[in-house]
DOMARDREN-184981 format. One record per residue (C-alpha): x, y, z. Coordinates in steps of 0.001 Angstrom, whole numbers, padded with zeros to 6 digits, always signed. Layout:
N
XYZ...
REM end
This chain:
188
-023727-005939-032548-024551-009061-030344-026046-007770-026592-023391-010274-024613-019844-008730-026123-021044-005366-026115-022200-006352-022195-018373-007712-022369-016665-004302-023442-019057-002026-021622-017904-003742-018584-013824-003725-019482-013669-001090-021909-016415+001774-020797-014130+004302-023078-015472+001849-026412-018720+001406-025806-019538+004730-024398-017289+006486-027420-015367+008809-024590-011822+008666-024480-010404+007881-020184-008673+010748-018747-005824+010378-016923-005659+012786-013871-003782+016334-014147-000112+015757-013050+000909+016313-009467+003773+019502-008839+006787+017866-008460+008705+020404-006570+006293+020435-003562+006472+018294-000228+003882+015237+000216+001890+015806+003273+000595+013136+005189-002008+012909+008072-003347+009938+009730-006552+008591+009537-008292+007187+012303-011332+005704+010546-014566+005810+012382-012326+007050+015609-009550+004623+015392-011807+001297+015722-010633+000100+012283-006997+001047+012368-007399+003976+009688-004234+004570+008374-002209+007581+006448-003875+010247+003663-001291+011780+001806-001661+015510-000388+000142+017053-002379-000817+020712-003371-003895+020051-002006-005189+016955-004036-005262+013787-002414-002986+010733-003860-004340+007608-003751-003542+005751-006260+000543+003987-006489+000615+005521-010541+000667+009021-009716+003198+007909-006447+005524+005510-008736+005505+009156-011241+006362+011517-008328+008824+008832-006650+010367+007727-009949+011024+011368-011054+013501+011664-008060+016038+009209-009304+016203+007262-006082+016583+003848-005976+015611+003366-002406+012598+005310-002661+011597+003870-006186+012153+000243-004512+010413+001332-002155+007235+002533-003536+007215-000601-006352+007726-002958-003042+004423-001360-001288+002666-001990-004882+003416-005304-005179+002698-006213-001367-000420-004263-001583-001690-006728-004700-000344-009434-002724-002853-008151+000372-006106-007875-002163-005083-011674-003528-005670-012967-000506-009036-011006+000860-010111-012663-002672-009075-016194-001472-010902-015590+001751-014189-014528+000329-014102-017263-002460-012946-019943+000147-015690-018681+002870-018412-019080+000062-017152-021997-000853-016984-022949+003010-020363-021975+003201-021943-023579+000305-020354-027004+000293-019608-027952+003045-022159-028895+006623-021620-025865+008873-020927-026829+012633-024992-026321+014039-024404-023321+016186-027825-021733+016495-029441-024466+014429-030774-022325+012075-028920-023575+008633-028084-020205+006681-026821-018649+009782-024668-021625+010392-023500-021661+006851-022347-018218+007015-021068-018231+010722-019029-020796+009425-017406-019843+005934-016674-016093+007901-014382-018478+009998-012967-019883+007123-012301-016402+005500-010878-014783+008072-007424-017255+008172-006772-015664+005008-008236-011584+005763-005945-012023+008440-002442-012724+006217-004036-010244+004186-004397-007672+006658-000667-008314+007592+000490-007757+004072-001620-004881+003549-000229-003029+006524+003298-003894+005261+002481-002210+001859+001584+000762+004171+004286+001308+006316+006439+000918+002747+004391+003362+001014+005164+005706+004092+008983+005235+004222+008914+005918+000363+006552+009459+000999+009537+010290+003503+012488+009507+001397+010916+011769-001308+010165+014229+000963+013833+014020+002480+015449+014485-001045+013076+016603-002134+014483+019615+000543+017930+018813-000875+019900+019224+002100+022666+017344+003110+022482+015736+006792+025567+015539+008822+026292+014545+012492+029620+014732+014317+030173+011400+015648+032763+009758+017989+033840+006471+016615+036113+004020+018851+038645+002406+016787+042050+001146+017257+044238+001029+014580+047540-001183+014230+049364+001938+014725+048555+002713+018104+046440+006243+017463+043311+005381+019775+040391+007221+019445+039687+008953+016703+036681+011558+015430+034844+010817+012385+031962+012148+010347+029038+010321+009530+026332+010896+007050+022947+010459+008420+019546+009995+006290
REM end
């Protein structure tokens, strides 16, 4: 076998090459609560975020939510949860934009002389560059966050099965001259 496409499919296929089939993780108990607890990453300075659990195992990857989430039936949560995936790719295209377009900042182009020392420059000034789009990717990652969140705590709100109510007073008027009258709304 030629060295570069076995170089290829070690790289891409590991499982080929290596003659070992991939695993996929043991399935997550669907009957149990996701917990979540934040994260404050080195003490908060980096914004963190949320770790989620569920029977002790930590979830981190959107397959095993979309099979938890998409076991429920819910179209709110399932939208959910496939809206926080697709934001979340969205987020890593463009931290690849910024590092291709601050190398190619860097490279190609004469950096503004800062500390007049060229390589510093260079990279001073294709970081500048990058960070335009690390910043719109920053905003769409935390998006796919808070979406991934809301679609833990739907599942975990159908998941205890219990039916919500609150007795609310709603003003209307009807044509009939009633006036006020009591209603019951459902909340989620």
């Amino acid at each position: 076998m030629n060295k570069i496409p076995a170089f290829i499919l070690f790289l891409f296929f590991p499982s080929i090459v290596l003659g070992e089939p991939l695993s996929a993780p043991p399935a997550f108990p669907k009957d149990q609560p996701i917990q979540t607890r934040m994260n404050l990453g080195l003490f908060g300075l980096l914004g963190g975020g949320m770790d989620y659990q569920l029977g002790g195992r930590p979830i981190t990857r959107y397959e095993d939510f979309k099979a938890l989430i998409y076991a429920q039936g819910d179209r709110e949560a399932s939208d959910l949860i496939r809206e926080a995936h697709e934001t979340h790719l969205t987020a890593w295209l463009f931290y690849g934009a910024g590092t291709a377009t601050g190398v190619d900042v860097a490279l190609a182009f004469k950096p503004a002389p800062l500390l007049k020392v060229d390589w510093i420059d260079r990279i001073a000034t294709g970081f500048v560059a990058a960070q335009f789009f690390w910043a719109a990717g920053a905003l769409f990652d935390t998006n796919a966050e808070s979406r991934k969140y809301n679609a833990v705590q739907r599942y975990n709100h159908l998941l205890k099965n219990e039916e919500d109510a609150f007795l609310g007073v709603s003003t209307s008027t009807p044509l009939n001259g009633q006036g006020l009258c009591l209603g019951l709304e459902r909340a989620f």
